[in-house]
DRENMI-41342 format. One line per 3 residues: number of its first residue (from 0); their letters; for each residue x, z, y of C-alpha. Coordinates in nm, 3 decimals, always signed. Layout:
DRENMI-41342
NUM = a = X/Z/Y | ... .
//
This chain:
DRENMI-41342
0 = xxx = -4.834/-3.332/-3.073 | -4.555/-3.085/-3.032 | -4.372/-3.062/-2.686 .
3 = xxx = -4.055/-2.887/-2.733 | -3.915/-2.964/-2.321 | -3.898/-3.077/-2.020 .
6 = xxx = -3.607/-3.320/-1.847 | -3.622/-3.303/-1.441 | -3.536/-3.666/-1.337 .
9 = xxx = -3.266/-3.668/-1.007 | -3.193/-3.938/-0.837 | -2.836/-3.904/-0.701 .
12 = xxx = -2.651/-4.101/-0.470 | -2.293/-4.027/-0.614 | -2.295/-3.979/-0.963 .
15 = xxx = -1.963/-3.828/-0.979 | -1.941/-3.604/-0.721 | -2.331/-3.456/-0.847 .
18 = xxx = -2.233/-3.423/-1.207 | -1.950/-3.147/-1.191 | -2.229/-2.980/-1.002 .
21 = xxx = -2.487/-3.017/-1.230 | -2.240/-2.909/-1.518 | -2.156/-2.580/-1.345 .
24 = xxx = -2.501/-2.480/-1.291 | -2.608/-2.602/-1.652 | -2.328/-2.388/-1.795 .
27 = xxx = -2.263/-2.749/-2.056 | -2.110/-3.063/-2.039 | -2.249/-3.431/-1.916 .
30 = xxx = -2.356/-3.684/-2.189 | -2.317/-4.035/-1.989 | -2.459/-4.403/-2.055 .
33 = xxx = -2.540/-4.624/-1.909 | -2.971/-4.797/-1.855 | -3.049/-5.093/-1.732 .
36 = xxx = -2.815/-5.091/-1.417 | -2.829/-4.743/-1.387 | -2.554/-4.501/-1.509 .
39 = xxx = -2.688/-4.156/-1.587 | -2.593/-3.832/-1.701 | -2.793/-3.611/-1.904 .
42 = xxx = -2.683/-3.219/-1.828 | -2.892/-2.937/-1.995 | -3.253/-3.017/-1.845 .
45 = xxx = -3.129/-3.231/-1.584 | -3.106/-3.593/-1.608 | -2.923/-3.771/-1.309 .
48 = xxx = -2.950/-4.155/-1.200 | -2.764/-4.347/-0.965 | -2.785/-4.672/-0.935 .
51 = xxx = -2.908/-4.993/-0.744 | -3.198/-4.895/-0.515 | -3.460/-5.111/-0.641 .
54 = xxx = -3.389/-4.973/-1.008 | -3.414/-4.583/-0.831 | -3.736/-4.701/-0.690 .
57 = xxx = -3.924/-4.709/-0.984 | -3.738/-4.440/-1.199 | -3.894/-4.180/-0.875 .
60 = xxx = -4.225/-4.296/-1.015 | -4.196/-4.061/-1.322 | -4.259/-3.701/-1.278 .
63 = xxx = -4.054/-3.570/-1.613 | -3.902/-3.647/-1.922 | -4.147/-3.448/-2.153 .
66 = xxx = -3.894/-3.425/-2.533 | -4.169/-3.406/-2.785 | -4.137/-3.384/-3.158 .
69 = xxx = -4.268/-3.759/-3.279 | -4.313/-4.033/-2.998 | -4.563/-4.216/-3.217 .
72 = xxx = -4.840/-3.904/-3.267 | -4.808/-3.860/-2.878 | -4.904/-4.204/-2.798 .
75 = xxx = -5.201/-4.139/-3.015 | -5.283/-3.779/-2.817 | -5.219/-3.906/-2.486 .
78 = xxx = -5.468/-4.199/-2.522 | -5.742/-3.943/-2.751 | -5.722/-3.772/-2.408 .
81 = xxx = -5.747/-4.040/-2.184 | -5.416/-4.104/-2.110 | -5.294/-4.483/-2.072 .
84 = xxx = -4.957/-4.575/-2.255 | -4.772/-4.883/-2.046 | -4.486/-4.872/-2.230 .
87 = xxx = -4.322/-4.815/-2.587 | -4.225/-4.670/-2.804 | -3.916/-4.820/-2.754 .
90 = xxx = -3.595/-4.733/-2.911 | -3.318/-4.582/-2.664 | -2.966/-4.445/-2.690 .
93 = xxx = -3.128/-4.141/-2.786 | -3.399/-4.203/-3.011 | -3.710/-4.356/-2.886 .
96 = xxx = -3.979/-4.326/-2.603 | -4.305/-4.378/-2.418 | -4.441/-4.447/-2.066 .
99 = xxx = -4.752/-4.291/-2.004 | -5.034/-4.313/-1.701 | -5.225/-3.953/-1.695 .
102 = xxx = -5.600/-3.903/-1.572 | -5.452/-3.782/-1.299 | -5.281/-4.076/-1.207 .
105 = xxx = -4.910/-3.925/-1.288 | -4.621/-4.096/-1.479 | -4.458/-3.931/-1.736 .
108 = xxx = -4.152/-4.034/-1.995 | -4.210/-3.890/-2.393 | -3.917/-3.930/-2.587 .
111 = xxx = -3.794/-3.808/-2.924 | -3.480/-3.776/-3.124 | -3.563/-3.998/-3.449 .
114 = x = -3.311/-4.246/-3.483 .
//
């Protein structure tokens, strides 16, 4: 399993007032869509959410977007190590990903770029 990043997950109230923010301190521009009710914008390692409170509810459950080189070996890993997998891999706008249940008891997104 290769991990090649890390995404920090913000919940925002205003979308556009935090993304020109977000861009300036990223030094890059915002690449927007749209999840399940919730509009987000992905700038350099920062991924913001707005959306309906009960969807923001659960997205503050997970810890990090972890960007790892194949989704499908890391599912493997993470439950060789104890790990539980409770969702995916599913595909998304961006390739596909996994929601995984640490030891520990933390949540953490995997996702990869493979079309």
């Amino acid at each position: 399993m290769e991990i090649l990043g890390a995404t920090l997950r913000v919940c925002v109230d205003d979308l556009e007032t935090a993304v020109p923010f977000y861009e300036r301190l990223a030094g890059g521009r915002a690449l927007r869509f749209e999840r399940g009710g919730v509009s987000v914008a992905a700038v350099g390692c920062f991924l913001l959410m707005s959306g309906p409170e009960s969807e923001l509810d659960v997205l503050r459950k997970v810890a990090a977007t972890i960007a790892v080189k194949d989704v499908e070996e890391t599912g493997r890993v993470l439950t060789g190590l104890g790990a539980r997998v409770v969702a995916g891999p599913v595909e998304t706008p961006a390739g596909r990903n996994l929601m995984a249940v640490h030891p520990d008891g933390s949540v953490y997104e995997y996702a990869d770029r493979h079309g």
